[in-house]
N, CA, C and O atoms as CSV, one atom per row, in Angstrom:
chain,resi,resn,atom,element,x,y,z
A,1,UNK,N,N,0.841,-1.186,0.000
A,1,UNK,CA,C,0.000,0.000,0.000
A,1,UNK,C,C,0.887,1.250,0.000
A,1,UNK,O,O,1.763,1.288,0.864
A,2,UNK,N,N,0.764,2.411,-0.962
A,2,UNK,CA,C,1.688,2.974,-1.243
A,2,UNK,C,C,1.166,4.209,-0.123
A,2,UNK,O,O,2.072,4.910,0.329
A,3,UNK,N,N,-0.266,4.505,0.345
A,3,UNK,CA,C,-0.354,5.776,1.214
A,3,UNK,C,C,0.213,5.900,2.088
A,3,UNK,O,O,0.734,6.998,2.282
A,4,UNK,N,N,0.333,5.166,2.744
A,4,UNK,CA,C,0.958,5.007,4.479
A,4,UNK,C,C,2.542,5.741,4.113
A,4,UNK,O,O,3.137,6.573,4.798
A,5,UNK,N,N,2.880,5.257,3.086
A,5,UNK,CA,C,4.679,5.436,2.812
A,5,UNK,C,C,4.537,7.107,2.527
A,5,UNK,O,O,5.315,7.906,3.047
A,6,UNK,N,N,3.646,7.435,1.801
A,6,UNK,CA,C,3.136,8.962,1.064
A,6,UNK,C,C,3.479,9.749,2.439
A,6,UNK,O,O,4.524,10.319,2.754
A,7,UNK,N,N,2.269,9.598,3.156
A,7,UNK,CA,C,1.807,10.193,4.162
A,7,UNK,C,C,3.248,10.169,5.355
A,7,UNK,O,O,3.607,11.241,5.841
A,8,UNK,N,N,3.927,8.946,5.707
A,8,UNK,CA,C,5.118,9.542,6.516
A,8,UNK,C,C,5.753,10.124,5.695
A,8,UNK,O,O,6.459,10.806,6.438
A,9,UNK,N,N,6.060,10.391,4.654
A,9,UNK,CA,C,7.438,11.051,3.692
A,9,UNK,C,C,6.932,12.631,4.063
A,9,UNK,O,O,7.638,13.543,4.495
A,10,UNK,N,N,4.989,12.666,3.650
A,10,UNK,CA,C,4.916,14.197,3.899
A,10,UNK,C,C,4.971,14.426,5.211
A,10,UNK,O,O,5.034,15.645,5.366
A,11,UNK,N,N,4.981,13.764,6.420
A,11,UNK,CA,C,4.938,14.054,7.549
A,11,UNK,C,C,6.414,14.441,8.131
A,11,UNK,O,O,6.644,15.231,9.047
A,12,UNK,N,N,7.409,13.645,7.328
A,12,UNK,CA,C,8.942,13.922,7.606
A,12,UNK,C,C,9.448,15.118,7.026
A,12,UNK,O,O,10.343,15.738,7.599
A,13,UNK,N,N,8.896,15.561,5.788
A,13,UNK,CA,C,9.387,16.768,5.042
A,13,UNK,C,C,8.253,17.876,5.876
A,13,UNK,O,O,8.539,19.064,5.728
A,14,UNK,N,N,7.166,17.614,6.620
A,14,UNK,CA,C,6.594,18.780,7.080
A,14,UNK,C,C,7.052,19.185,9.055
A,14,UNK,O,O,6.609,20.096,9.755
A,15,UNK,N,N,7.989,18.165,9.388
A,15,UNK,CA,C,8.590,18.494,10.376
A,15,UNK,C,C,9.742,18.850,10.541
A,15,UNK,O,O,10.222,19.229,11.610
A,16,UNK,N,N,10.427,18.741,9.255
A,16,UNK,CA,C,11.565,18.568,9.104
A,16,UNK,C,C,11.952,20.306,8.905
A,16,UNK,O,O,12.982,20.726,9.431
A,17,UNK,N,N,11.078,21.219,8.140
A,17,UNK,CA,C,10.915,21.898,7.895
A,17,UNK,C,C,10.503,23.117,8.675
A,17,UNK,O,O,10.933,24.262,8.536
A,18,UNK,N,N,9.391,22.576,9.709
A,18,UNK,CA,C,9.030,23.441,10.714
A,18,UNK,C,C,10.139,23.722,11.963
A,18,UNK,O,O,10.288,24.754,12.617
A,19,UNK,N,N,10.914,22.348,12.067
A,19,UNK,CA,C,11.834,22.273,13.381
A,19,UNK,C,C,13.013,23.518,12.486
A,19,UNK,O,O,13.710,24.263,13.175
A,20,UNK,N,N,13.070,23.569,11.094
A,20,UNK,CA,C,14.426,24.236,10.738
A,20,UNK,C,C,13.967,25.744,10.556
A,20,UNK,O,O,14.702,26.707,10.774
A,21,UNK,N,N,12.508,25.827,10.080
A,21,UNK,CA,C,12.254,27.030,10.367
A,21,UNK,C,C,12.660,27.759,11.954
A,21,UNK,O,O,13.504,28.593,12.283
A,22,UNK,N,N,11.601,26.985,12.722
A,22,UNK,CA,C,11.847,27.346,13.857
A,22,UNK,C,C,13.701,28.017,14.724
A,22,UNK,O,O,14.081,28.976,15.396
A,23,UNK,N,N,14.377,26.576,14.029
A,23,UNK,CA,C,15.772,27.201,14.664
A,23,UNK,C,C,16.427,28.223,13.381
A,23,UNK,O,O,17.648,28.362,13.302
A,24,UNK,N,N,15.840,28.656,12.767
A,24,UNK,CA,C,16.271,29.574,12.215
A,24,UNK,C,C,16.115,30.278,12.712
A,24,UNK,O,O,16.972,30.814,13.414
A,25,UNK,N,N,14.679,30.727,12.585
A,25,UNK,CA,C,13.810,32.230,13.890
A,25,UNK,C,C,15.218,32.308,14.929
A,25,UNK,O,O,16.007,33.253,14.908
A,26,UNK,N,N,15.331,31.180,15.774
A,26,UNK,CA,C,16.197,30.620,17.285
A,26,UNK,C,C,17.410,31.427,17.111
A,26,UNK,O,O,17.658,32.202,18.034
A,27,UNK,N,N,18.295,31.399,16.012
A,27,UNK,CA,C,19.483,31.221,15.916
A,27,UNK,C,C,19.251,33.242,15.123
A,27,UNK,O,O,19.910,34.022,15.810
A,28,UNK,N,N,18.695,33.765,14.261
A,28,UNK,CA,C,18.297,35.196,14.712
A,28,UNK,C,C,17.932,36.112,14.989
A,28,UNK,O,O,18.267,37.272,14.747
A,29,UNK,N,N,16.725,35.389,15.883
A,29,UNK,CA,C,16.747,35.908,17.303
A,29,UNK,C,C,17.357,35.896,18.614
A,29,UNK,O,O,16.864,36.462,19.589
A,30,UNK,N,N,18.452,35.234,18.621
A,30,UNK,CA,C,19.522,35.215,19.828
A,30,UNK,C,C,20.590,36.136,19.498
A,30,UNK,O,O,21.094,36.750,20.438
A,31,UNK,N,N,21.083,36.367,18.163
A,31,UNK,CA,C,22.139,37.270,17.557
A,31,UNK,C,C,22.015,38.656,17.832
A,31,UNK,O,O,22.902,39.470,18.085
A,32,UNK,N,N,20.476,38.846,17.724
A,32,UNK,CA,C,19.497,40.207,17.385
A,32,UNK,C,C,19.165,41.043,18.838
A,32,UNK,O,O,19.146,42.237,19.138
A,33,UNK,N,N,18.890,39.642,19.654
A,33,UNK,CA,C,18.675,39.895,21.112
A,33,UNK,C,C,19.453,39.333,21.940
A,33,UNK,O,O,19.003,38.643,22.855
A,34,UNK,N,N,21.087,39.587,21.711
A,34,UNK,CA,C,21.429,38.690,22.970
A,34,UNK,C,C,20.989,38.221,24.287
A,34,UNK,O,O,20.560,39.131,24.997
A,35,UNK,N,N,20.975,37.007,24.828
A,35,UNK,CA,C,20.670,37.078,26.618
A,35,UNK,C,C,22.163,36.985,27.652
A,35,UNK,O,O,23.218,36.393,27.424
A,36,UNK,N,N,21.743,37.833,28.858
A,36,UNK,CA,C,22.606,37.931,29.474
A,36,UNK,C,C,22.992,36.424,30.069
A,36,UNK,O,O,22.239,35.474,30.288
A,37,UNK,N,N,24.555,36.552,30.269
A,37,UNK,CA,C,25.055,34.920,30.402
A,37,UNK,C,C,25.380,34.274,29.584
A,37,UNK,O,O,25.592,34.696,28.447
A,38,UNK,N,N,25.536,32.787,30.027
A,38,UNK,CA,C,26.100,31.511,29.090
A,38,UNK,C,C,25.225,31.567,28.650
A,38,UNK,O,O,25.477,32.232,27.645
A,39,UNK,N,N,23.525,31.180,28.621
A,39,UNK,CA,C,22.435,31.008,27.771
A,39,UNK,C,C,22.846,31.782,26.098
A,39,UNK,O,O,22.680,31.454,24.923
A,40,UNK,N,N,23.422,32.888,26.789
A,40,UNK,CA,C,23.077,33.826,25.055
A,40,UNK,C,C,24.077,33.520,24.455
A,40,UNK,O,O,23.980,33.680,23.239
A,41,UNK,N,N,25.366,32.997,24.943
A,41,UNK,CA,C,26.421,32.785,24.192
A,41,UNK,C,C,26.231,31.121,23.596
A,41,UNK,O,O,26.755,30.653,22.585
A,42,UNK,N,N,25.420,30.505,24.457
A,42,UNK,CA,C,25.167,29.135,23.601
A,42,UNK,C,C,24.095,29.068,23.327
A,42,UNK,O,O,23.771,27.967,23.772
A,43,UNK,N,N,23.056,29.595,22.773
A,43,UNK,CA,C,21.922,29.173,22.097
A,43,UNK,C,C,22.143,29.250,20.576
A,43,UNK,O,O,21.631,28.418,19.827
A,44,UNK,N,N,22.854,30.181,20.164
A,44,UNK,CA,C,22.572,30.193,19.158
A,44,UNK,C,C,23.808,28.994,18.239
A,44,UNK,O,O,23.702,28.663,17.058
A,45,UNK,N,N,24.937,28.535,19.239
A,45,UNK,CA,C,25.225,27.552,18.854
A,45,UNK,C,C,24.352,25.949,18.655
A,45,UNK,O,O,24.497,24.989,17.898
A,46,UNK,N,N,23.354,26.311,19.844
A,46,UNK,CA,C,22.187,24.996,19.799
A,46,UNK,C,C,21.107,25.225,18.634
A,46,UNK,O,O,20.715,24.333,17.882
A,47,UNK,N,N,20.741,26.395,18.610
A,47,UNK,CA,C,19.822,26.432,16.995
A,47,UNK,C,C,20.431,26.136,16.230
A,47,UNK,O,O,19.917,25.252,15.544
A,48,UNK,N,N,21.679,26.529,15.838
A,48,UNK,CA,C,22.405,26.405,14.345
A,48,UNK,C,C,22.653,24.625,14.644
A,48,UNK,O,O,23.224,24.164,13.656
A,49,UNK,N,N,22.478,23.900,15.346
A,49,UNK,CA,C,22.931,22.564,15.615
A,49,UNK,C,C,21.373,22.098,15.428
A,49,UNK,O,O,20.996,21.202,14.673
A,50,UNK,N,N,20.792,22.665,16.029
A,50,UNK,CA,C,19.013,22.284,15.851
A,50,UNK,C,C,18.835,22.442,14.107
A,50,UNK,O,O,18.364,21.434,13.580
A,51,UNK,N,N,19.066,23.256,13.446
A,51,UNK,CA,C,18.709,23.740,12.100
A,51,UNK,C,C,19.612,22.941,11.303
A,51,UNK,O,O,19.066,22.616,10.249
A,52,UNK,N,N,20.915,22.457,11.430
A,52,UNK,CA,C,21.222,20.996,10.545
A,52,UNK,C,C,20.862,19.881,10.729
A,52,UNK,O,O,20.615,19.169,9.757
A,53,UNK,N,N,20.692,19.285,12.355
A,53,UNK,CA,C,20.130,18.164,12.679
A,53,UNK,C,C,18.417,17.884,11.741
A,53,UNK,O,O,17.930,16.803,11.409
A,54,UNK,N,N,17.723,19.605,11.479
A,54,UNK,CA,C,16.867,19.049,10.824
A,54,UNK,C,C,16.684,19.137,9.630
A,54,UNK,O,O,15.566,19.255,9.130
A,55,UNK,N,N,18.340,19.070,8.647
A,55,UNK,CA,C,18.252,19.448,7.254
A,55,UNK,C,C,18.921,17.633,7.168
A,55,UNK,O,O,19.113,16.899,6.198
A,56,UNK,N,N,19.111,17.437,8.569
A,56,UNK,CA,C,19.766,15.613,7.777
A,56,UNK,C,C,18.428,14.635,8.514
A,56,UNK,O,O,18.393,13.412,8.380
A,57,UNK,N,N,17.678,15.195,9.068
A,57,UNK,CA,C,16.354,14.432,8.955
A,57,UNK,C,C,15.410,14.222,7.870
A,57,UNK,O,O,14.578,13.315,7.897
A,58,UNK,N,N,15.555,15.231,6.708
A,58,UNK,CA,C,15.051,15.341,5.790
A,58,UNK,C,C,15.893,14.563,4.222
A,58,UNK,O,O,15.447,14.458,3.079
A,59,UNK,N,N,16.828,14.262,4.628
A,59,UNK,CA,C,18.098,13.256,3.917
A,59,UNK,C,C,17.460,12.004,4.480
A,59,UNK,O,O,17.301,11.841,5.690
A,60,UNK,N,N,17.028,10.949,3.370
A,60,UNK,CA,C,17.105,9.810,3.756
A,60,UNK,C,C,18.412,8.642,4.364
A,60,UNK,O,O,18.409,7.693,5.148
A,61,UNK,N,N,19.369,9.270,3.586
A,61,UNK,CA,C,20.396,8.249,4.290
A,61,UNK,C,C,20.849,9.196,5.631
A,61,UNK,O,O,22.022,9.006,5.952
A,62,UNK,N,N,20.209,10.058,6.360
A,62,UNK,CA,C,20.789,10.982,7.671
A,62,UNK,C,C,19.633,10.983,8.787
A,62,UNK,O,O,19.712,11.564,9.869
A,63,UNK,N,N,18.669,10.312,8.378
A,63,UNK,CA,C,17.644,10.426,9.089
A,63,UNK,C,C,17.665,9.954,10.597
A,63,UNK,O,O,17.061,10.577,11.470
A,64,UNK,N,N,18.314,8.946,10.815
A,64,UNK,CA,C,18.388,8.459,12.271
A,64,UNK,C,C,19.853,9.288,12.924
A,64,UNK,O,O,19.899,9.226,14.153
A,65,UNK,N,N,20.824,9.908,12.381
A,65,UNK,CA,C,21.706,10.825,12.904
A,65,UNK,C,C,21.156,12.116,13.430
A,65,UNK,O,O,21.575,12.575,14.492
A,66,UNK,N,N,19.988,12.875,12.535
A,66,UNK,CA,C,19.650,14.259,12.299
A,66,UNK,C,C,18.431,13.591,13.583
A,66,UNK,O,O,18.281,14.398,14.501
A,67,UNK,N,N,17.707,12.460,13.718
A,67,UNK,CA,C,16.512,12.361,14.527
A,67,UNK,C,C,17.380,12.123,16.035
A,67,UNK,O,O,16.972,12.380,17.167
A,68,UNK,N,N,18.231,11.751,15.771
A,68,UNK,CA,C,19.584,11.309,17.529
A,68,UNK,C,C,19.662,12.621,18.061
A,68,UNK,O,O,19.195,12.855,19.175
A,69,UNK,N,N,20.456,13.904,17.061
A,69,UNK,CA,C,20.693,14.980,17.731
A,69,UNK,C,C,19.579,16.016,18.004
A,69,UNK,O,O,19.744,17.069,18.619
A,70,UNK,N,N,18.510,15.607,17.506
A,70,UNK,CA,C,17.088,16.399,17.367
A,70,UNK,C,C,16.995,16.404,18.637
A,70,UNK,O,O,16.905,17.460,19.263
A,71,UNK,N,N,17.004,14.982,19.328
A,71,UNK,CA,C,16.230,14.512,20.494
A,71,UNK,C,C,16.799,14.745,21.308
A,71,UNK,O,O,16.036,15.124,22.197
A,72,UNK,N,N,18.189,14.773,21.745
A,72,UNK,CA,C,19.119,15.008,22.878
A,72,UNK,C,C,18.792,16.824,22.912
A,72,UNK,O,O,18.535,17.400,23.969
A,73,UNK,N,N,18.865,17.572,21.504
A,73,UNK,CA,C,18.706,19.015,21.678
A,73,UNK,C,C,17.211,19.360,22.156
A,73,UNK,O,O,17.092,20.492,22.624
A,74,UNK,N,N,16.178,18.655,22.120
A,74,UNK,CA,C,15.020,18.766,22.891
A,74,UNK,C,C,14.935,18.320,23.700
A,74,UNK,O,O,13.866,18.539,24.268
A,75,UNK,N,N,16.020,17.260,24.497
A,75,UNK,CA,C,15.620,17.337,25.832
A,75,UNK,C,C,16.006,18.039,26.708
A,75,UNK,O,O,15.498,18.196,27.818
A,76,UNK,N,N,17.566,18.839,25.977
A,76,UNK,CA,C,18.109,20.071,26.686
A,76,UNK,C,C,17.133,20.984,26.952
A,76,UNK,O,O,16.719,21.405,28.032
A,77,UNK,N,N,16.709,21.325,25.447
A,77,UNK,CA,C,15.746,22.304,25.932
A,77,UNK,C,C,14.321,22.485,26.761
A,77,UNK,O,O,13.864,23.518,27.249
A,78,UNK,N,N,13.993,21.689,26.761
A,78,UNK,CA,C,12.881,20.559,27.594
A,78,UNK,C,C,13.374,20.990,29.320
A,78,UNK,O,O,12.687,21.720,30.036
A,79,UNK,N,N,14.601,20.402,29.717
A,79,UNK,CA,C,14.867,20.932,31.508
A,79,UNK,C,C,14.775,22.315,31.245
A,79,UNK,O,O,13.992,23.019,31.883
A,80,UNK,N,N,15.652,22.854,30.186
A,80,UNK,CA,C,16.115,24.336,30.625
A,80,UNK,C,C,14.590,25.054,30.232
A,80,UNK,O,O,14.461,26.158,30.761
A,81,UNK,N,N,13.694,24.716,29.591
A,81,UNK,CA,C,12.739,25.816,29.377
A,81,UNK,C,C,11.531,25.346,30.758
A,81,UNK,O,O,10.987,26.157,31.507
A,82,UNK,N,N,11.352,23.854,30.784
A,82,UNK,CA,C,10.468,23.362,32.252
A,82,UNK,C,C,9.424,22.589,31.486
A,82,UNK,O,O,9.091,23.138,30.436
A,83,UNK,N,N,8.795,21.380,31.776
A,83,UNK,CA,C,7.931,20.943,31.043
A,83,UNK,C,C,6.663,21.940,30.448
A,83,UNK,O,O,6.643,21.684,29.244
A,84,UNK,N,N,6.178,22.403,30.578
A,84,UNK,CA,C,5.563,23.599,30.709
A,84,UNK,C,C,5.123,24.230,29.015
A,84,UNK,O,O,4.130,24.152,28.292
A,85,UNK,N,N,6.329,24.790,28.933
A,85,UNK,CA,C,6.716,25.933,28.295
A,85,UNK,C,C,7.543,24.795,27.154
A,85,UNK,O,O,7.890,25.257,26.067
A,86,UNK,N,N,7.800,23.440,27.443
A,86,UNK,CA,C,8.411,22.511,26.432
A,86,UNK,C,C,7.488,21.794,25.994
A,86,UNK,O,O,7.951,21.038,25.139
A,87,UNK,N,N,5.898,21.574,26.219
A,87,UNK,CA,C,5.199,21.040,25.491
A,87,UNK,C,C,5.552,20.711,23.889
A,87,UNK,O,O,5.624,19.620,23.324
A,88,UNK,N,N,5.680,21.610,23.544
A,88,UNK,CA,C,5.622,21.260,21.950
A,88,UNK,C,C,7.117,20.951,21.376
A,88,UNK,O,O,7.380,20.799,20.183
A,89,UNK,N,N,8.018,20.890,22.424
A,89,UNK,CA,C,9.157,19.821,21.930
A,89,UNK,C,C,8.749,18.326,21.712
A,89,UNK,O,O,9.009,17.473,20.864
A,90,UNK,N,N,7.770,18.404,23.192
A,90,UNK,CA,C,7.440,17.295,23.066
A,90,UNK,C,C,7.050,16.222,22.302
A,90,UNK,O,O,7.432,15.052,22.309
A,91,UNK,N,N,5.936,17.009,21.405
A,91,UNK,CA,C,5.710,16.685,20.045
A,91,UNK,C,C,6.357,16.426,19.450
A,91,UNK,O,O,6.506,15.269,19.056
A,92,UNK,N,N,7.274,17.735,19.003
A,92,UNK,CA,C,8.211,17.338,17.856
A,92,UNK,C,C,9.094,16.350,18.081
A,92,UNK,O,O,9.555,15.934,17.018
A,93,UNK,N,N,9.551,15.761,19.105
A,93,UNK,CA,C,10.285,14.699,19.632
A,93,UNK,C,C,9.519,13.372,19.172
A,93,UNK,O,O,9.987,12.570,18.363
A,94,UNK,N,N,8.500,13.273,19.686
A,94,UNK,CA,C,7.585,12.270,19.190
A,94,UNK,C,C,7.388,12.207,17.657
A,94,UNK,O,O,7.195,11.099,17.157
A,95,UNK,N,N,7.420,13.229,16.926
A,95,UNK,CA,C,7.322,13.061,15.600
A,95,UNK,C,C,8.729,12.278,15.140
A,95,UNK,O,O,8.990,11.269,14.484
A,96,UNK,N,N,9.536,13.371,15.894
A,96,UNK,CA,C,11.092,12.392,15.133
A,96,UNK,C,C,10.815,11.214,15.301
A,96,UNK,O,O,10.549,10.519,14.321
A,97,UNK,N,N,10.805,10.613,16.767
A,97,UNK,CA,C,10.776,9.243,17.011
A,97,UNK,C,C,10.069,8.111,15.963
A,97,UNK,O,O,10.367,6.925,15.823
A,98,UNK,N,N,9.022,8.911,15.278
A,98,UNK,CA,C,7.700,8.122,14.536
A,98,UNK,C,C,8.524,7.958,13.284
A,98,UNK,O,O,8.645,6.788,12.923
A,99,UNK,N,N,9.216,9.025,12.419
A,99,UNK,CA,C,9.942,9.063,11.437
A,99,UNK,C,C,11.289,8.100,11.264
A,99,UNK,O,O,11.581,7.243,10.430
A,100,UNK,N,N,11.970,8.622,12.416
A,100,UNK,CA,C,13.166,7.452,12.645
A,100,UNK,C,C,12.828,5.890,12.706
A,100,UNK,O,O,13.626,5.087,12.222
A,101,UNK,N,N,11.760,5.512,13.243
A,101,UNK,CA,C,11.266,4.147,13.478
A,101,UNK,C,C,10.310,3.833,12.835
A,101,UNK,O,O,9.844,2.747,13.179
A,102,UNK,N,N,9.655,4.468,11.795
A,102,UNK,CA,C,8.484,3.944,10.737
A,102,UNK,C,C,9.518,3.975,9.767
A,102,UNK,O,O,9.719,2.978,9.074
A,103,UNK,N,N,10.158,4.942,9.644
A,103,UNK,CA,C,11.321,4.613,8.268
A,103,UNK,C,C,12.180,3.937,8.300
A,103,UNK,O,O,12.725,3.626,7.241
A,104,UNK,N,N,12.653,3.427,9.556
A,104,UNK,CA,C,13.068,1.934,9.684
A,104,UNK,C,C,12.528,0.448,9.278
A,104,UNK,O,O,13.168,-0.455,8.740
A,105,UNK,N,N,10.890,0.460,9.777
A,105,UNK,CA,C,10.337,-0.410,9.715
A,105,UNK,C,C,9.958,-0.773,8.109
A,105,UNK,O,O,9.948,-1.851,7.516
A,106,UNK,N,N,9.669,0.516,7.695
A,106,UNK,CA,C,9.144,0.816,6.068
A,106,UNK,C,C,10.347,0.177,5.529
A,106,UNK,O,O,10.178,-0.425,4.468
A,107,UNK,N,N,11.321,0.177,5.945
A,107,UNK,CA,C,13.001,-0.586,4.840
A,107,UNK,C,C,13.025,-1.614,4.551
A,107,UNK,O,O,13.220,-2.140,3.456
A,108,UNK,N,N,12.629,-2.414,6.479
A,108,UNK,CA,C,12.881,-4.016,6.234
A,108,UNK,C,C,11.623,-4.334,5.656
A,108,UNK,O,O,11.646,-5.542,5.891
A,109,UNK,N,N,10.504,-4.139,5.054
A,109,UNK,CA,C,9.581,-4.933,4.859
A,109,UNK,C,C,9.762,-5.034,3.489
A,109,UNK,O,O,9.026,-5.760,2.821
């Protein structure tokens, strides 16, 4: 059945996309607005790390590398922002996870 395969490909290119938008915004808006402290001097090293991790999620042969560092960089951000206010990492974490492991499963069959 070819939908199921359709439907994760658009689901991987439509997260893949939003997470890189997003650390784009991340990466200048931290330049634009520095924050006082270590925070401001490393965020925008973590967006620009967020914003390739999700240009090799969108690479089929990078997908489980770009979905590894996705997830470790959302769970950073996850303590440091508080569950709260990290809800919607949450998600996007869960999406990687679905992508990394349906596009696994989608190989061997």
């Amino acid at each position: 059945m070819k939908y199921p395969n359709f439907f994760l490909k658009l689901f991987q290119f439509t997260l893949g996309i939003v997470v890189l938008i997003q650390s784009l915004l991340a990466v200048v808006h931290s330049l634009h607005e520095p924050l006082e402290g270590h925070v401001g001097k490393v965020l925008p090293w973590f967006a620009g790390l967020e914003a390739i991790a999700a240009v090799l999620l969108l690479i089929p042969q990078t997908i489980k590398i770009g979905g590894w560092i996705l997830l470790a960089i959302f769970a950073i951000a996850i303590v440091v922002h508080g569950p709260v206010q990290g809800l919607p990492l949450i998600v996007y974490a869960a999406g990687v996870l679905l992508v990394m492991f349906c596009k696994q499963a989608a190989k061997e069959e």
